[in-house]
C-alpha atoms as one frame of an Amber mdcrd trajectory, in Angstrom:
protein
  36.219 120.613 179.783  37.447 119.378 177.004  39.215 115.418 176.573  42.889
 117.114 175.804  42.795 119.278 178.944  40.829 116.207 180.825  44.314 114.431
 179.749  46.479 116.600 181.072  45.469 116.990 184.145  47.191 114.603 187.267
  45.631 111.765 188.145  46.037 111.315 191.965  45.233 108.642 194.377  45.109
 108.917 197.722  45.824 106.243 199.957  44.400 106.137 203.876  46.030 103.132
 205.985  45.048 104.509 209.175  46.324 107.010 212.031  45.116 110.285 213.376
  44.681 111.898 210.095  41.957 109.784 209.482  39.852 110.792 212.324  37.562
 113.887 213.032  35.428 114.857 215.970  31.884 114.405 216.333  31.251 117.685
 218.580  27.303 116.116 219.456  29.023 113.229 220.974  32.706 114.820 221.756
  34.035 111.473 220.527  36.682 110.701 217.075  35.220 108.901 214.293  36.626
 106.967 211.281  36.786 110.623 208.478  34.883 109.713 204.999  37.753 110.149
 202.236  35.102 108.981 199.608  33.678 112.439 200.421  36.958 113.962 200.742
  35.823 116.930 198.443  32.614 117.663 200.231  34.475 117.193 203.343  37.908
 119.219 201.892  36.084 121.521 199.445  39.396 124.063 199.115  40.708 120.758
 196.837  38.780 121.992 194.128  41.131 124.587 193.527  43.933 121.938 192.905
  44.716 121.533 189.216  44.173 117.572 189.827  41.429 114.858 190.148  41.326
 112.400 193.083  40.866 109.023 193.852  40.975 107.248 197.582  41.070 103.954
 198.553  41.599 103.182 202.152  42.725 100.317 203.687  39.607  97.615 204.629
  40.362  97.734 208.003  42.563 101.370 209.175  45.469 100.227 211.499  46.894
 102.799 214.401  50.263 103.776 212.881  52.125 101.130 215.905  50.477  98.115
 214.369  52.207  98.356 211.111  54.047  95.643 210.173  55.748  94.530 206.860
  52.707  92.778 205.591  50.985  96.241 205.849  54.135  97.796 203.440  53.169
  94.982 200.723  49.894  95.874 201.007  50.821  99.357 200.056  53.064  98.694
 197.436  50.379  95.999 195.774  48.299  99.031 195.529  50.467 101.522 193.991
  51.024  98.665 191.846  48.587  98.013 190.641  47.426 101.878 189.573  50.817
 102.376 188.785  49.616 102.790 184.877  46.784 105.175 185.567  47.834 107.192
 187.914  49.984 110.343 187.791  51.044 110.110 191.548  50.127 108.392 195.134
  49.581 110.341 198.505  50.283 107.728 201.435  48.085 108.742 204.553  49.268
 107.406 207.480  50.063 107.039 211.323  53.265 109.499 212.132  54.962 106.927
 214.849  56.385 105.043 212.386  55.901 106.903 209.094  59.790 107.530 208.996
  59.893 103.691 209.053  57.352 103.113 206.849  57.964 105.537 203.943  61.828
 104.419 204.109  60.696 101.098 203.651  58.594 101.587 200.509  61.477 103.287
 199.140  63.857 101.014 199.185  60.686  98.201 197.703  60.099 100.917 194.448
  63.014 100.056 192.163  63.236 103.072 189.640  60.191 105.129 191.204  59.004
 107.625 187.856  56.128 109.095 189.681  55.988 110.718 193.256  54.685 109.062
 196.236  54.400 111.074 199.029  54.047 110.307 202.870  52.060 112.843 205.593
  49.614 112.907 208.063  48.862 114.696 211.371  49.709 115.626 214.759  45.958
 116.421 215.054  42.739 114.571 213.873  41.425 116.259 210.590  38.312 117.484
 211.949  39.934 119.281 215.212  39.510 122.797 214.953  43.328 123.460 215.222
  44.480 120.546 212.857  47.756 120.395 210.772  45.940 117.687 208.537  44.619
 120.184 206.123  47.275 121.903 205.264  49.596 118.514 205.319  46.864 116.836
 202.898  46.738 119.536 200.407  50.400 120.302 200.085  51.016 116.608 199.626
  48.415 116.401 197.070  49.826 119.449 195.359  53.767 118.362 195.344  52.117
 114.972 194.031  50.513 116.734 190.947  53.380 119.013 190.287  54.612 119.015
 187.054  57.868 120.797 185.137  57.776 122.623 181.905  58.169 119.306 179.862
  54.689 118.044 181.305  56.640 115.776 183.952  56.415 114.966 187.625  58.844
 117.236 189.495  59.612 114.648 192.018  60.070 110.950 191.017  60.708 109.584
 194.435  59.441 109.215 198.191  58.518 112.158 200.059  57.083 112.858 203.736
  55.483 116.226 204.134  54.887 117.926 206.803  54.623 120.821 208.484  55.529
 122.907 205.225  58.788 120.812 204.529  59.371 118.002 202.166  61.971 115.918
 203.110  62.987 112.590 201.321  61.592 109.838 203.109  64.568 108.048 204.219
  66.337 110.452 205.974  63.696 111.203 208.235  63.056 110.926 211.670  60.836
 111.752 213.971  61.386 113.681 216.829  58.211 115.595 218.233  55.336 113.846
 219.682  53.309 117.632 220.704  54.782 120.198 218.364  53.414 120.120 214.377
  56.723 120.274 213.504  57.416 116.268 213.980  60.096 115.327 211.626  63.445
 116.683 210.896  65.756 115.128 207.745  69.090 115.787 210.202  71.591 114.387
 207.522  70.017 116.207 204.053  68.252 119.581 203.276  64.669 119.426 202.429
  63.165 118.907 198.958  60.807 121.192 199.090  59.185 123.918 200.819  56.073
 125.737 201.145  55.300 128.936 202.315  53.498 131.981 200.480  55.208 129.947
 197.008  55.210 125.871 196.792  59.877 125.947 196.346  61.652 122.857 194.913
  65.081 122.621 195.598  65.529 120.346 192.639  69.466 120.088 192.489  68.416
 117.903 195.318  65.629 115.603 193.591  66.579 112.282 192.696  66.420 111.812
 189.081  65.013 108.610 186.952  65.001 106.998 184.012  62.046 106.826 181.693
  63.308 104.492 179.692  64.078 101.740 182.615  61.369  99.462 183.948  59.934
 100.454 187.712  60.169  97.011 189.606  58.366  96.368 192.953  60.021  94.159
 195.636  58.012  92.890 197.982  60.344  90.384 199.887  61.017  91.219 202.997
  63.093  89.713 205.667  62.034  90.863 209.424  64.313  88.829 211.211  66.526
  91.821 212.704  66.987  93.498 216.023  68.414  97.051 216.678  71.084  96.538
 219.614  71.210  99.756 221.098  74.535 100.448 223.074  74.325 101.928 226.744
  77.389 102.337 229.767  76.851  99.305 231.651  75.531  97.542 229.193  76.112
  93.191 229.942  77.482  91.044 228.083  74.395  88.554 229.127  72.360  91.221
 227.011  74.178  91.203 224.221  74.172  87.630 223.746  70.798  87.086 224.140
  69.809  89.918 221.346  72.599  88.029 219.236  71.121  84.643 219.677  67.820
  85.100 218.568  66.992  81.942 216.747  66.804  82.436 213.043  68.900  86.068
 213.733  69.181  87.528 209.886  70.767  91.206 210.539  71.737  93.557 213.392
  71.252  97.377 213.504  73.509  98.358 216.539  73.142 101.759 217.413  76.957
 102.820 218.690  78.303 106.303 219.901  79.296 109.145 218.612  80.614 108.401
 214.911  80.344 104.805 215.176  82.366 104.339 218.682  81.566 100.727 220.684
  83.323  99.369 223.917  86.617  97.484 223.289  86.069  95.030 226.174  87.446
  91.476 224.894  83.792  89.865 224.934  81.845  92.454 223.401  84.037  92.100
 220.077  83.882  88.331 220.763  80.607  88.028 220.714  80.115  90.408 217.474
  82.711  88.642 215.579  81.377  85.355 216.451  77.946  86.673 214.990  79.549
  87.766 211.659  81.109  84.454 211.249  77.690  82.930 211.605  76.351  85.048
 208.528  74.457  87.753 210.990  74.925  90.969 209.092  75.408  93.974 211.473
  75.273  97.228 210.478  77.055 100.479 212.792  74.532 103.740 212.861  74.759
 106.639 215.268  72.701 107.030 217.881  73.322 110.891 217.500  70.427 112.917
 215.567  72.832 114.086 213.137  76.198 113.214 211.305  77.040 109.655 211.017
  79.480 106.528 211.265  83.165 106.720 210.528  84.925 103.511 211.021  87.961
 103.539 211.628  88.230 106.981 213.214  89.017 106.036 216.321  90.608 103.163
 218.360  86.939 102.307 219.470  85.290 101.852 215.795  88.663 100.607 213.972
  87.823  97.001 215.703  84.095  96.894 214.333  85.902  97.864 210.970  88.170
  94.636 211.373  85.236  92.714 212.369  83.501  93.151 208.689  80.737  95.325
 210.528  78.532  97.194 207.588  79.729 100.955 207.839  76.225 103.045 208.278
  77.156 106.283 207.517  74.708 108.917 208.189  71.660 106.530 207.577  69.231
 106.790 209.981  67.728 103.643 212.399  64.548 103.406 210.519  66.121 103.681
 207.083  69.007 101.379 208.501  65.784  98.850 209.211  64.164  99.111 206.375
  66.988  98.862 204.163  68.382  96.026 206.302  64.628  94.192 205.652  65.094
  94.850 201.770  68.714  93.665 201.269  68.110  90.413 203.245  64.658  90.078
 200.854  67.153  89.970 198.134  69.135  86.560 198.971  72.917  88.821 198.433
  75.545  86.656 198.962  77.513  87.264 202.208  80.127  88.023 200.115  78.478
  90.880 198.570  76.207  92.189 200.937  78.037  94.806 202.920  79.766  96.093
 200.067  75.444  96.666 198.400  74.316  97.932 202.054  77.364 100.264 202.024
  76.225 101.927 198.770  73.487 104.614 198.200  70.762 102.733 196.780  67.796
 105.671 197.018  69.631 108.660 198.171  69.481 107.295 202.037  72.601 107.927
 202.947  76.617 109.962 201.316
């Protein structure tokens, strides 16, 4: 092949942090073991028909997908860092508990993302004879090389594939623990589909600027809880979850469109928290729509209260987002008018 062709074709790299993907089944021994990705085309062989090359580099020592932690994000970010230059785009393998989390979070830590990066992984271990990983892997890998007439990356932000959808990353959740269909985006359409054609809905793709420098950010502020509301709730609970010592930011999970009880205490207690710099931010506990503030009688007093105004963000992007912001040292004063805005296409 000849160095022009060699040129054009997408660089990929292919990045393993752990979770069931990762594993296939020794059928001598009936037991999982850690899957080769060095070997991924001896292993993968129908990859040779993708119009790409690719590279793997795995974390040193896999974690299961409930281990990750924020340290684990930097770690991911330092390495599409660092191959940011050299390669065309970056498939994220890993653990599907707390992918939605994950891939939100590296969204929010790419400022002005020019390449894809896209999230996936499995119900089932990649060597089980009914797996979802193949198909997942390859479809990633394929979206990731994808290019448009000009010779540029059709998507230029963060995905999570699976099950034949692309969704942007932070508006997923997940909601299936047996069925292969284990995310849903309930608050935006998906990106991208695949069936006997690989579709891009690309009215919906974020666009990017060439011309503006991709930052990483890679502080991170983990001092939040998510306060989810319940009937009966105490106000003993409450106040312990807002006393935390060294309490940065709140994700209270509310009814409905943003509804909380109007008991005297319970907007004592959240005002009092405010005043003390805790930044609290109203989401939905309902799988789809979002927050409006003001609605009713029982949101109109978080609204007084300066709480941040969620929308239709998801908990995990609500998290993640949260993590970033506070990263950022924002002045109070600023803060919830920055959360409140659409910063990656998380939220209306």
């Amino acid at each position: 092949m000849s160095s022009d062709k060699m040129a054009n074709i997408p660089n990929i790299l292919l990045i393993y942090t752990g979770g069931t993907i990762g594993m296939i089944k020794d059928y001598e021994s009936d037991v999982l073991k850690p899957f080769d990705f060095q070997n991924i085309y001896e292993n993968i062989p129908e990859l040779k028909q993708l119009n790409c090359t690719i590279e793997t580099v795995s974390f040193k020592d896999p974690i299961d997908s409930s281990n990750m932690n924020t340290d684990y994000w930097v770690q991911i970010i330092d390495i599409i860092e660092n191959n940011y230059d050299s390669k065309d785009g970056f498939v994220v393998l890993t653990g599907s508990d707390t992918m939605s989390y994950t891939a939100s979070a590296i969204s929010f830590m790419i400022e002005n993302l020019t390449k894809p990066v896209i999230f996936t992984g499995s119900q089932l271990p990649i060597g089980d004879l009914r797996t979802d990983a193949k198909e997942n892997l390859i479809t990633a890998i394929q979206i990731a090389s994808s290019k448009n007439e000009k010779g540029q990356p059709v998507v230029t932000e963060v995905g999570l594939y699976f099950e034949y959808k692309l969704y942007r990353a932070n508006r997923t959740t997940k909601i299936n623990a047996e069925q292969f269909e284990a995310f849903t985006s309930p608050n935006y359409p998906s990106i991208a589909e695949s069936g006997v054609h690989l579709k891009f809905n690309e009215s919906l793709l974020l666009k990017s600027s060439l011309k503006k420098k991709t930052i990483f950010r890679k502080h991170l502020e983990d001092s939040i809880v998510i306060l989810k509301l319940f009937p009966g709730i105490t106000k003993k609970t409450v106040q312990s979850m807002l006393n935390v010592p060294n309490l940065k930011g709140v994700v209270l999970e509310t009814y409905g469109s943003g509804n909380a009880p109007t008991v005297a205490w319970f907007e004592e207690l959240l005002k009092d928290a405010v005043k003390k710099g805790i930044h609290i931010v109203d989401v939905s506990q309902c799988v789809g729509g979002g927050v409006m503030l003001g609605l009713y009688e029982t949101s109109n007093h978080l609204k007084n209260i300066g709480v941040i105004d969620g929308k239709d963000i998801t908990t995990e992007s609500a998290v993640a987002k949260l993590m970033y912001l506070l990263g950022e040292n924002i002045s109070k004063k600023k803060f919830k008018n920055v959360f409140e805005k659409q910063l990656r296409g998380e939220m209306r």
